[in-house]
C-alpha positions in Angstrom: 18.2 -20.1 -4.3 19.0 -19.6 -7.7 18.1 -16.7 -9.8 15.7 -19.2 -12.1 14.0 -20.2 -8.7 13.3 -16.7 -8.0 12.0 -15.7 -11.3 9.5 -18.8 -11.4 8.7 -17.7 -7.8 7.9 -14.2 -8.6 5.8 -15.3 -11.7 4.0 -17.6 -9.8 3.2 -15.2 -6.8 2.1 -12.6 -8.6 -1.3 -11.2 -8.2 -3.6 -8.8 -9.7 -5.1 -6.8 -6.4 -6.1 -3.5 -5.3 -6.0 -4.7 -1.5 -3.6 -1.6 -0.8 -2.1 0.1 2.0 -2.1 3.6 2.0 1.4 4.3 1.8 2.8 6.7 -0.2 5.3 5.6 -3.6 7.9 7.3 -3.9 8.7 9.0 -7.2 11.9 7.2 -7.4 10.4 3.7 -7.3 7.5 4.8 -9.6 10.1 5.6 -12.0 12.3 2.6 -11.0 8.6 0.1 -12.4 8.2 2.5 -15.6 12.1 1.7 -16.6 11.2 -1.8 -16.0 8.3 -1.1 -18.7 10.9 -0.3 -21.1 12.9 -3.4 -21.4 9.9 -5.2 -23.0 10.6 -6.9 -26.5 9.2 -4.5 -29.5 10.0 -5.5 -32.9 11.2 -2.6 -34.8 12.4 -0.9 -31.7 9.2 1.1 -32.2 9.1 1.6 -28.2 5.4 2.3 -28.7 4.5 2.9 -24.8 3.7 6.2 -22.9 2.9 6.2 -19.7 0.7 9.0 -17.4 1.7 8.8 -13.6 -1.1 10.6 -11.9 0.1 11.1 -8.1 -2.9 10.9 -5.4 -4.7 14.4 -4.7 -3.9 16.0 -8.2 -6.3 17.6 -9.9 -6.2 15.4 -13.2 -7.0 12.2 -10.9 -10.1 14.2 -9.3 -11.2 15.3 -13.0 -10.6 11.6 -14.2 -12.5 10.0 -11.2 -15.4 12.1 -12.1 -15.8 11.0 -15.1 -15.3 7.6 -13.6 -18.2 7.9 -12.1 -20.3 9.7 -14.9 -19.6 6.7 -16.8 -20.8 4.3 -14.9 -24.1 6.6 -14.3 -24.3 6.8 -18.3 -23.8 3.0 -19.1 -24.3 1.0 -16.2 -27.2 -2.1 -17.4 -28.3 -2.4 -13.9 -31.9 -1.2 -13.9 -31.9 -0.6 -10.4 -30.4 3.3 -9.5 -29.4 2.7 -6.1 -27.1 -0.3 -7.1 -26.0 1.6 -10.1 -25.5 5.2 -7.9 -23.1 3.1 -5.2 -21.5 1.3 -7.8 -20.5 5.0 -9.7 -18.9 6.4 -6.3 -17.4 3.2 -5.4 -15.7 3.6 -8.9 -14.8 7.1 -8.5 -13.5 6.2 -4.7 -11.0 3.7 -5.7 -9.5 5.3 -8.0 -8.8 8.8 -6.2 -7.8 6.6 -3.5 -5.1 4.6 -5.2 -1.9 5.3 -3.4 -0.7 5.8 -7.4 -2.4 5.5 -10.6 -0.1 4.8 -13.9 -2.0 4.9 -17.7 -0.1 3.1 -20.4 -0.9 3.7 -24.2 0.3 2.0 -27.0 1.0 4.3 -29.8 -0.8 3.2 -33.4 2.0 1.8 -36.7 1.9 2.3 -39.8 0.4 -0.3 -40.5 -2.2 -2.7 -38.8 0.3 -5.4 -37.9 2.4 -2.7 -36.5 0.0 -1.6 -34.9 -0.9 -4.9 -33.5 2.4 -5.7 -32.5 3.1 -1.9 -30.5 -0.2 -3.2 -28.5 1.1 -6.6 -27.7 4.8 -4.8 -26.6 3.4 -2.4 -24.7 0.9 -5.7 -22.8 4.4 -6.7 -22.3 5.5 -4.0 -20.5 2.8 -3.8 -18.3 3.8 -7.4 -17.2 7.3 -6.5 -16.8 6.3 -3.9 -14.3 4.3 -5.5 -12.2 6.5 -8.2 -11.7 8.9 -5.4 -10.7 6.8 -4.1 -8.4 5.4 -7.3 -6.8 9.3 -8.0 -5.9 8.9 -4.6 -3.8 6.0 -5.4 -2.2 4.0 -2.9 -4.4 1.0 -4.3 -6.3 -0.6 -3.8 -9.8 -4.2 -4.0 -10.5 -4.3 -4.0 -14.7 -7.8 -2.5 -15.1 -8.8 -2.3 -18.8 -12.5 -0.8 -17.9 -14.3 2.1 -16.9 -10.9 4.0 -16.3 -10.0 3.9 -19.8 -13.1 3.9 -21.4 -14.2 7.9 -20.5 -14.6 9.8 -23.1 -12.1 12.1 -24.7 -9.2 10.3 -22.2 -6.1 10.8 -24.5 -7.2 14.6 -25.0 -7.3 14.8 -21.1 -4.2 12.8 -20.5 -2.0 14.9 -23.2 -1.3 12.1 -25.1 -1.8 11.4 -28.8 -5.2 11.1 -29.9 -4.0 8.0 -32.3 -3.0 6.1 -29.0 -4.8 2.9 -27.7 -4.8 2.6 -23.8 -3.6 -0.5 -22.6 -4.5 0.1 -19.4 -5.0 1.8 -16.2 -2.6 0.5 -13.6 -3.7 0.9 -9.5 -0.3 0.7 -7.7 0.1 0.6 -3.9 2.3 -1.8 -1.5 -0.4 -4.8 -0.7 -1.9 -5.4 2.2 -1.7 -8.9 3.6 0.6 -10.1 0.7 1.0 -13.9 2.2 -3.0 -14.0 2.4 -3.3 -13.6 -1.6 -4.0 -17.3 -2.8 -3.7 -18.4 -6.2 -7.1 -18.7 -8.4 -6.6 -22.5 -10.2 -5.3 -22.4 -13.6 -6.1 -25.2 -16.0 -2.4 -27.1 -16.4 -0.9 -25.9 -19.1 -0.7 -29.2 -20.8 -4.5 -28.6 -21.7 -3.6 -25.4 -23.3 -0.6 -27.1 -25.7 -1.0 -28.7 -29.1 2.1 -30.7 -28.9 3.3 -31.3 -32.4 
C-alpha cells in the first residue's frame, strides 16, 4: 500500500473515544505524540502551543478532577440533584482515570488575527497528534468542556495567564479499536461552493 493509502486510511479511521484500556503510556511515546504536535503549520513560526502532561495518580490530576467535579455541582442546568451529583463524580472519575491526560494552550499575539491564527495552529496540532497516536493504537478524546473550563486553570497548570486552552486531551490505547464505526458525515460535495 502506498504511503497516500495509508494516510487517507489513518484519517478516515480515526476516532474521538475515551473507550480505554488501562495500560500505562510510556513517557517516551507521550513525548513521541507531543513532537508530532509540533510539526503543525503556524504562520510567523510563532509556535504558540504548550502542552501540560499530567501522568495518572499525581497530585495536580486529583486537584484538577476536584474541581471537575465542583464544576459541574456549580453549573450543571439539571434541576434534579441526584442526576447532577452522578454526573459530577462521573466527571471527576474519568478524568483521574485516564491512563494520560495532555492540556494544550494556545498562547495570545499581538494582535487579534495573531491571535486567531496561534488558536487555529495549535487546533492543528492537536490533530496532528492524534493521528499519531491512533497509528499506535493510542486514542485521543479532544474535550473542550468541563476540564478546561475550572476556574483559575492556567494559574494551576503553570502556564501563562494570557493563554487560551485548546483542549484537554484523554489519551489511552483503545479498547476494541475494530468495533469503532464511523458516525455518517454529509459528502463533502454538500459542504463545497465550487467556483
Amino acid at each position: 500500500m502506498n504511503n497516500y493509502l495509508n494516510v487517507e486510511n489513518l484519517i478516515k479511521s480515526r476516532r474521538d473515544t475515551k473507550n480505554f484500556l488501562s495500560k500505562r503510556i510510556s513517557k517516551k511515546n507521550i513525548s513521541k505524540i507531543l513532537e508530532m504536535g509540533i510539526w503543525s503549520p503556524n504562520h510567523r513560526m510563532t509556535e504558540p502551543w504548550t502542552f501540560v502532561p499530567i501522568e495518572k495518580n499525581s497530585s495536580t490530576r486529583k486537584k484538577i478532577a476536584k474541581d471537575i467535579r465542583n464544576y459541574v455541582l456549580k453549573n450543571s442546568k439539571n434541576s434534579s440533584k441526584k442526576t447532577t451529583s452522578q454526573s459530577a463524580l462521573k466527571s471527576k472519575e474519568d478524568f483521574e482515570k485516564c491512563p494520560y491526560i495532555v492540556y494544550v494552550f494556545s498562547k495570545k499575539g499581538r494582535n487579534k488575527e495573531e491571535t486567531l491564527e496561534n488558536y487555529a495552529s495549535t487546533s492543528i496540532s492537536v490533530q496532528n497528534m492524534s493521528l499519531y497516536a491512533w497509528s499506535k493504537g493510542i486514542g485521543i478524546h479532544w474535550s473542550t468542556g468541563k476540564p478546561c473550563k475550572i476556574e483559575g486553570l492556567c494559574s494551576k497548570l503553570k502556564v501563562e495567564e494570557t493563554s487560551t486552552p485548546v483542549g484537554c486531551l484523554y489519551m489511552g490505547y483503545v479498547k476494541a479499536k475494530n468495533k469503532l464505526s464511523a458516525k455518517p458525515r454529509a459528502s463533502f460535495e454538500e459542504k463545497t461552493i465550487w467556483l
